[in-house]
C-alpha positions in Angstrom: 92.6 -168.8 -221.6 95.7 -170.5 -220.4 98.6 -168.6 -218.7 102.3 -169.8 -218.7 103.1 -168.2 -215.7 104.3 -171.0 -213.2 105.9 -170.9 -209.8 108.9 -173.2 -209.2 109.8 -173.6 -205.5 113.7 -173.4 -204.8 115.0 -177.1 -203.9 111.6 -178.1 -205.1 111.8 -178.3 -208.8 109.9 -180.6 -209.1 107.1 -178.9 -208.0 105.1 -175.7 -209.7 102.0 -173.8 -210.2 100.6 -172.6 -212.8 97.2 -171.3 -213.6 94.0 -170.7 -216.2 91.9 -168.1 -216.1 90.3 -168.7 -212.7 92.0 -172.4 -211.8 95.2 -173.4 -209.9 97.5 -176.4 -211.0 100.0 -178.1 -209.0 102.2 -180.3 -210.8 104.2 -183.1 -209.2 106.4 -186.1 -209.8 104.8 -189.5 -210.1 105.9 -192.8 -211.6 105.3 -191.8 -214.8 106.3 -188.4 -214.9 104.8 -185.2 -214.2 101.0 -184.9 -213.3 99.1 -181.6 -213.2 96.1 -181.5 -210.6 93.1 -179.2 -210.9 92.7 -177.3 -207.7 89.6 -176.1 -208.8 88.4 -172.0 -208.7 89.4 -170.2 -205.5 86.2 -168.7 -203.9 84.2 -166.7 -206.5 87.2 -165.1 -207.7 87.2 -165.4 -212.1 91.1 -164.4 -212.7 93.9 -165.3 -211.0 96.7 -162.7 -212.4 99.5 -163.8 -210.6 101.9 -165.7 -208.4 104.5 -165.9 -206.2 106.9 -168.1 -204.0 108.0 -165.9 -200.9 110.4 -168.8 -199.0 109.6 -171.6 -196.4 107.2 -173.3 -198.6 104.8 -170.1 -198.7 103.0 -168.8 -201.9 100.8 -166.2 -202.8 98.3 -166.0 -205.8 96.8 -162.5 -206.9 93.2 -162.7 -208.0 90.3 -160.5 -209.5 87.3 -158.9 -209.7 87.7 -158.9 -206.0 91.2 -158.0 -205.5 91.8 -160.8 -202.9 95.4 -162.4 -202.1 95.3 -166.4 -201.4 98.1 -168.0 -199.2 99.6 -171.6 -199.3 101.9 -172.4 -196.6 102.4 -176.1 -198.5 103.7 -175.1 -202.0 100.1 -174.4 -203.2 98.4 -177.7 -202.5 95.7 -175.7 -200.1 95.0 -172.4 -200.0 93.5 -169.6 -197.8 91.8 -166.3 -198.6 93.5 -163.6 -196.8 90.5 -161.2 -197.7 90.4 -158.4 -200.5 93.2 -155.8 -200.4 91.2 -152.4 -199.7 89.0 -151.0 -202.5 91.1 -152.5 -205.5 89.8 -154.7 -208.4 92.6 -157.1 -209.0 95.8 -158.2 -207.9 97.8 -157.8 -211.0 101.4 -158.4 -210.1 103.2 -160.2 -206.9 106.9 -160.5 -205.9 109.4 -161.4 -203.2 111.9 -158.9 -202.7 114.0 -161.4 -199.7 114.8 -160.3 -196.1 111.1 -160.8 -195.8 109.7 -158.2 -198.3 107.0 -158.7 -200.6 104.9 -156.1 -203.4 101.6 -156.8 -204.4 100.8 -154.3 -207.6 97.1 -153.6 -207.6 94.3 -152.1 -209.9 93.6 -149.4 -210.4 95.8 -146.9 -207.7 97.7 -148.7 -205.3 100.4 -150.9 -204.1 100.7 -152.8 -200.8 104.2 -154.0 -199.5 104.6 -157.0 -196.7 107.4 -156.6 -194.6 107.3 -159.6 -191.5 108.4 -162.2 -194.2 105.3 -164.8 -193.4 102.6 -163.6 -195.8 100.3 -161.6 -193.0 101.4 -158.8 -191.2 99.5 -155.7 -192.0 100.2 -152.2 -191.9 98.8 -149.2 -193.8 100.7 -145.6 -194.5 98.4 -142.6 -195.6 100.1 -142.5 -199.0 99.0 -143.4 -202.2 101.7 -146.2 -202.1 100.6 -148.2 -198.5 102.6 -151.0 -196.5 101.8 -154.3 -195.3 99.3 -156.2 -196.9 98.8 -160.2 -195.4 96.9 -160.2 -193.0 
């Protein structure tokens, strides 16, 4: 199953994600045009719902049956697990918000908001809605 959903990196353009079922793609520019790579599954996750550019090169994918959130700090070239987001299934939506603000919408109850701007900082509220999720 392939998705459409691509990521496009301000003052990058040239450069986007894009995903299938449980693979990343990065396209670039080359000689003759644009090339997609095949960065392969990311850990033993099977779905990868969504993505996101946050600024400063940084980008997060959403993923499932695990609920994990992977960071790239390179436009999505590499990525690194930043662990599963409490007891939630999937990662089902991301977004930037600016001023450092992210929302992860989660499955089934919950959703997490980042406020340091980065992609880590962690905090948690005792609501059903909780804040900070990169660790």
């Amino acid at each position: 199953m392939s998705h459409k959903l691509s990521l496009n990196a301000p003052r990058r353009p040239a450069l986007s994600m894009s995903f299938s079922a449980h693979k990343l793609w990065w396209k670039y520019p080359d000689k003759t045009g644009l090339v997609w790579d095949d960065l392969g599954q990311q850990d033993t996750e099977t779905r990868i719902y969504s993505l996101a550019y946050l600024e400063n090169r940084i980008s997060l994918a959403g993923t499932a049956p695990n609920a994990k959130i992977f960071r790239s700090i390179d436009y999505g070239l590499t990525w690194t697990d930043l662990g599963r987001q409490g007891t939630e299934y999937y990662i089902q939506s991301l977004a930037y918000l600016e001023n450092g603000i992210a929302l992860a919408g989660t499955g089934p109850k919950t959703a997490f908001c980042n406020q340091d701007g980065n992609g880590r900082g962690r905090s948690r509220a005792k609501s059903r809605y909780r804040r900070g999720f990169f660790d």
